[in-house]
py3Dmol code that shows the C-alpha trace and the ligand (Angstrom):
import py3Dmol

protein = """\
ATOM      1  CA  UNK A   1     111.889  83.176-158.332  1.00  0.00           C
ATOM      2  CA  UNK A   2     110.823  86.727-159.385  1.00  0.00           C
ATOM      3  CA  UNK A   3     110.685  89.473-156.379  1.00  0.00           C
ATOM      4  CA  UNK A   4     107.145  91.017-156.425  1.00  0.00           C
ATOM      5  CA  UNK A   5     105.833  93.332-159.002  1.00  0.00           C
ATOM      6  CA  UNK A   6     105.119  96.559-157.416  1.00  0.00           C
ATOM      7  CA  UNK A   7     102.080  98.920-159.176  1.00  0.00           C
ATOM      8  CA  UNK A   8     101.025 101.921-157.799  1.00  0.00           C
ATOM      9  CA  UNK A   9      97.974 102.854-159.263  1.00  0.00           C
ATOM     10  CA  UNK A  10      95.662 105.977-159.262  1.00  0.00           C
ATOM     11  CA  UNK A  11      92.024 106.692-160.093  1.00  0.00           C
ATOM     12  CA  UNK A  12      90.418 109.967-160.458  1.00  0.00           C
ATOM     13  CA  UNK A  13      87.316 111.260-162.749  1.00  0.00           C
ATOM     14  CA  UNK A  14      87.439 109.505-164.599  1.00  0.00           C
ATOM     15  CA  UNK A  15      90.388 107.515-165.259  1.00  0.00           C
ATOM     16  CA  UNK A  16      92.785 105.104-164.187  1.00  0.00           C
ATOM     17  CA  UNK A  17      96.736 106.184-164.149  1.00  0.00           C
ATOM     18  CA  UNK A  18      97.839 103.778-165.888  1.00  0.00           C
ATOM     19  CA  UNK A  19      95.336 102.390-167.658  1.00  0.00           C
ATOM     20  CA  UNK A  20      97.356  99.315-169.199  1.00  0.00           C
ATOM     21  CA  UNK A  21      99.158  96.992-166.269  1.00  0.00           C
ATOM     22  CA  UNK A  22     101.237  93.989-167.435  1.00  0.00           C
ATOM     23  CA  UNK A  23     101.791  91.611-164.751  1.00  0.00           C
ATOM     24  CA  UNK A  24     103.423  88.043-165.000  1.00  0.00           C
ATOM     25  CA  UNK A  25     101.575  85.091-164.222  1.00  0.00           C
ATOM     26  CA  UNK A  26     103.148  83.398-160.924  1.00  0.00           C
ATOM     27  CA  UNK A  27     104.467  86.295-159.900  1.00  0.00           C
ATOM     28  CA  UNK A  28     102.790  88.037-156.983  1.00  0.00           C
ATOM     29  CA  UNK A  29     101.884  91.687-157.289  1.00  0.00           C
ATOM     30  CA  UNK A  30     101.652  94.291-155.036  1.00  0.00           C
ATOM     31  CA  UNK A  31      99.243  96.825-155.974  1.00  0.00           C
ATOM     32  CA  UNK A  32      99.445 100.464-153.958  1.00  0.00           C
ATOM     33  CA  UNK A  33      95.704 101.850-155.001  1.00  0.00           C
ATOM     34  CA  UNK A  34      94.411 104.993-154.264  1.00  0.00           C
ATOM     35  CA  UNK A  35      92.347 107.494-155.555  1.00  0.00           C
ATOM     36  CA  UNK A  36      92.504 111.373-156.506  1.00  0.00           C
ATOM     37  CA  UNK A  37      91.823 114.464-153.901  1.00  0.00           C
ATOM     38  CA  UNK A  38      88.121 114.881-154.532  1.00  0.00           C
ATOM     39  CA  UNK A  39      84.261 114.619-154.040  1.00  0.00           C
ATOM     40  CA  UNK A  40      83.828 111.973-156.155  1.00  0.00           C
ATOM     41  CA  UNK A  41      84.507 108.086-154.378  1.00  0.00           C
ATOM     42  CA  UNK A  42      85.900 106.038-156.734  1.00  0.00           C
ATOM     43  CA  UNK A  43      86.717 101.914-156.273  1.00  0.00           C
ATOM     44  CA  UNK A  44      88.453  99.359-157.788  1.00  0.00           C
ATOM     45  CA  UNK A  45      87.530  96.032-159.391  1.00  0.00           C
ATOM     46  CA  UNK A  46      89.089  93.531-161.355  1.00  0.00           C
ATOM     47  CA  UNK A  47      86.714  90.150-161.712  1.00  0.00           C
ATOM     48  CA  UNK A  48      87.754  87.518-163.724  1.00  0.00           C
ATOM     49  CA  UNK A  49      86.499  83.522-162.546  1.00  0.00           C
ATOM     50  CA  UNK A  50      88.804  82.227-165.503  1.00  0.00           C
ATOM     51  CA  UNK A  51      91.536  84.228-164.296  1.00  0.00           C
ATOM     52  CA  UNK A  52      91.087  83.415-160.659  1.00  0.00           C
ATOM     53  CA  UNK A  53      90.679  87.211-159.962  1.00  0.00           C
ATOM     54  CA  UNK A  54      87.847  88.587-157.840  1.00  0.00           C
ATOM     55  CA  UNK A  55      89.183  91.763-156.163  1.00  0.00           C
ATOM     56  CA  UNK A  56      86.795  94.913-155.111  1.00  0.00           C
ATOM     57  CA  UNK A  57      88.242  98.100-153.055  1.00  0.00           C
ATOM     58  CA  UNK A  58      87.007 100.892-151.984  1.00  0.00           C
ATOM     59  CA  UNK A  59      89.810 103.627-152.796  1.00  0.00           C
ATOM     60  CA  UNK A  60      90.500 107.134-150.717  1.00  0.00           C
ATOM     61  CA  UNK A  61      93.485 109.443-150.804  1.00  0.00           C
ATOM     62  CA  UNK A  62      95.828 107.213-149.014  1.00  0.00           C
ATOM     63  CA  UNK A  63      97.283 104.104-150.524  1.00  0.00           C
ATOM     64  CA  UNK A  64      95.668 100.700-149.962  1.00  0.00           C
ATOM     65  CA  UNK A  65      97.508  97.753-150.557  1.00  0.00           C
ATOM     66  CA  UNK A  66      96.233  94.713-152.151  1.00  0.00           C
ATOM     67  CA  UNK A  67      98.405  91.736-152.942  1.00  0.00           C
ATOM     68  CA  UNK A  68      97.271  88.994-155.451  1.00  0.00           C
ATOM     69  CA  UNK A  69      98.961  86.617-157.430  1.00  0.00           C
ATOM     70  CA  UNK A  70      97.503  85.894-160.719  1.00  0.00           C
ATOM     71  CA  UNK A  71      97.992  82.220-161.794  1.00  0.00           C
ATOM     72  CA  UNK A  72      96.460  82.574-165.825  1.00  0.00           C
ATOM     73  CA  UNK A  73      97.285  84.468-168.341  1.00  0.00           C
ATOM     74  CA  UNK A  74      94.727  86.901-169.863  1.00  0.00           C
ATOM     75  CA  UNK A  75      93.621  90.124-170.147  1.00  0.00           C
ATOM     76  CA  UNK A  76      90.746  91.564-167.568  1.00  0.00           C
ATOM     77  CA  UNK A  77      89.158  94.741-167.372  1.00  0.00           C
ATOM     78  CA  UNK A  78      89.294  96.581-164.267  1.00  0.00           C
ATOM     79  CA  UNK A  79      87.089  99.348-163.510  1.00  0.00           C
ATOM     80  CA  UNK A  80      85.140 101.535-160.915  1.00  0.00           C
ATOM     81  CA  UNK A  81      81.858 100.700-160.735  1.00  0.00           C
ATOM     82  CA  UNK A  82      80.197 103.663-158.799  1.00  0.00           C
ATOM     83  CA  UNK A  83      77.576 105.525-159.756  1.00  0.00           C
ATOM     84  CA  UNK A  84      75.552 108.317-158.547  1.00  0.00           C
ATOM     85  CA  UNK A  85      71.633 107.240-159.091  1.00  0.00           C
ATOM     86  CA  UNK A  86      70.547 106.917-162.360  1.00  0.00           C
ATOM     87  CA  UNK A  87      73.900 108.904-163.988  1.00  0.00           C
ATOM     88  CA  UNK A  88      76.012 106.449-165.968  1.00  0.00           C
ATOM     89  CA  UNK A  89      78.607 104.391-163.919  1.00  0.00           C
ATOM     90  CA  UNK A  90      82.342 105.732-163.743  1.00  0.00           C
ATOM     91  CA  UNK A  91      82.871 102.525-165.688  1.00  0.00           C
ATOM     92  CA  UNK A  92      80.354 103.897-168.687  1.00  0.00           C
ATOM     93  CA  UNK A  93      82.257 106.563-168.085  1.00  0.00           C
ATOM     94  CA  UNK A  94      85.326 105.714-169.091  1.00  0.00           C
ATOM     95  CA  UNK A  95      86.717 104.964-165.469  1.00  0.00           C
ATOM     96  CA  UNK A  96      88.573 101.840-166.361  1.00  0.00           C
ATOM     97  CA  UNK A  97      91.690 100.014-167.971  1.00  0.00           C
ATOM     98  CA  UNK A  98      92.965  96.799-168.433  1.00  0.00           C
ATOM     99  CA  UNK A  99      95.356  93.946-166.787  1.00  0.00           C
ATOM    100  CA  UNK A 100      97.382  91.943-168.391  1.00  0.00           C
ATOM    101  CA  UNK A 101      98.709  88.781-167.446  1.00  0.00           C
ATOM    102  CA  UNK A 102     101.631  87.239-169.709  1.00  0.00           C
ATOM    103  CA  UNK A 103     103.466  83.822-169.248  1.00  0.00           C
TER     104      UNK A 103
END
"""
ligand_1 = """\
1
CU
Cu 84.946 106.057 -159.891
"""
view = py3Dmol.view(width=600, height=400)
view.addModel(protein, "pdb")
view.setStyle({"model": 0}, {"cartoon": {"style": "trace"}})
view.addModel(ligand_1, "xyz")
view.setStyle({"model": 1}, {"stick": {}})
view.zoomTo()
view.show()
């Protein structure tokens, strides 16, 4: 049995740091989440009903830890989906990346 995949994991304006995570499937992951010092609020999702995945965080300066273990491999976007009115999401934006889950 693998020990837990630890990812720390930054957004700011509007990026993720990194924006390519490679997990393994069966292997839980411990994701520390947060976001840059700023105006701007930023969150994280990363969706996926083939993948099992349905995650959604709000993100602030300190780290917020969310555990999930994904169970199929695949490759799902995540992204922040805020927006301020009618401005283009952070996600439009560019505020996103992808995960990766190999065998
Ligand atoms: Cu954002």
């Amino acid at each position: 049995m693998m020990a837990c995949s630890g990812i720390t994991l930054v957004g700011g304006s509007y990026y993720f740091e990194p924006a390519h995570i490679v997990v393994r499937a069966g292997v839980p992951v411990e994701l520390q989440a947060r976001r840059r010092p700023g105006l701007a609020p930023h969150n994280l999702v990363i969706r996926s009903a083939a993948m099992g995945l349905d995650i959604a965080a709000s993100l602030t300066t300190e780290p917020t830890t969310i555990r999930f273990t994904p169970e199929v491999p695949g490759r799902v976007e995540f992204y922040c989906d805020e927006r301020l009115l009618l401005l283009p999401s952070h996600r439009d934006r560019g505020m996103g990346g992808v995960l990766e889950v190999v065998e």
